[in-house]
C-alpha positions in Angstrom: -6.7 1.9 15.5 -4.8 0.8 12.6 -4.8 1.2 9.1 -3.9 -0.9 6.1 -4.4 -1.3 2.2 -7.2 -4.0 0.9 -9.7 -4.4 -2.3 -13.3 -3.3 -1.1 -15.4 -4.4 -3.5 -12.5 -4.9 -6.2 -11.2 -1.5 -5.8 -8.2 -0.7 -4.3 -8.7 1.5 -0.5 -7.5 1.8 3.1 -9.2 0.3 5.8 -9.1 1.1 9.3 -9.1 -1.5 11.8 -8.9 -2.7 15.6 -7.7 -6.3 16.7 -9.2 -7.9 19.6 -7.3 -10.3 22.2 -8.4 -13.1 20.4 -7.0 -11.4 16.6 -10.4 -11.4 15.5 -10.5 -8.1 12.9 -13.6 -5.1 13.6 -13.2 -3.2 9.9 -14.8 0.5 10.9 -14.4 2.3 7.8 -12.4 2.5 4.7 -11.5 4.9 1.6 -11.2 3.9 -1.8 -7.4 5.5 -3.4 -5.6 5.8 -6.8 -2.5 3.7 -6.6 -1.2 6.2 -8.8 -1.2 9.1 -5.5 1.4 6.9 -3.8 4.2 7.6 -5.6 6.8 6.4 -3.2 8.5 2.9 -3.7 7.9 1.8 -0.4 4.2 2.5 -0.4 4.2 0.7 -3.4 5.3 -2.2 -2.3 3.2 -2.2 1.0 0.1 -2.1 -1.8 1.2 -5.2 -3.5 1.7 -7.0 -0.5 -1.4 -5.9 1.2 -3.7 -6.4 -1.1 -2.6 -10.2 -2.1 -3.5 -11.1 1.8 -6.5 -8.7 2.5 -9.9 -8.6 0.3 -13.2 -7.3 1.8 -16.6 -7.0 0.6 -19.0 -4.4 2.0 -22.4 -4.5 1.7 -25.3 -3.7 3.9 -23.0 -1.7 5.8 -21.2 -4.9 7.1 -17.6 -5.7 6.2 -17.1 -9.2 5.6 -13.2 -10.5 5.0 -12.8 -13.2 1.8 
């Protein structure tokens, strides 16, 4: 399982992930943060550049990647 940071539902959180052998995405949970608790420079920078590729709306308890 992996892990990275995305916006769920506009807010900023960390999902948690498995890749199939085709790189098709299953999203099996995720946890909304503060960016303000990540006070190192490198997880900083892992939030800007994760969130600019990753967005995700849940609803209906279904992920679905925009």
């Amino acid at each position: 399982m992996s892990w990275s940071f995305a916006i769920v539902n506009n807010k900023l959180a960390e999902i948690y992930f498995d890749k199939n052998k085709k790189n098709q995405v299953k999203i099996w949970g995720h946890c909304y943060i503060k960016k303000e608790d990540y006070k190192n420079k490198l997880d900083q920078k892992w939030i800007e550049i994760d969130t600019r590729k990753v967005r995700v709306v849940y609803r209906n308890e279904k992920y679905r990647l925009v």
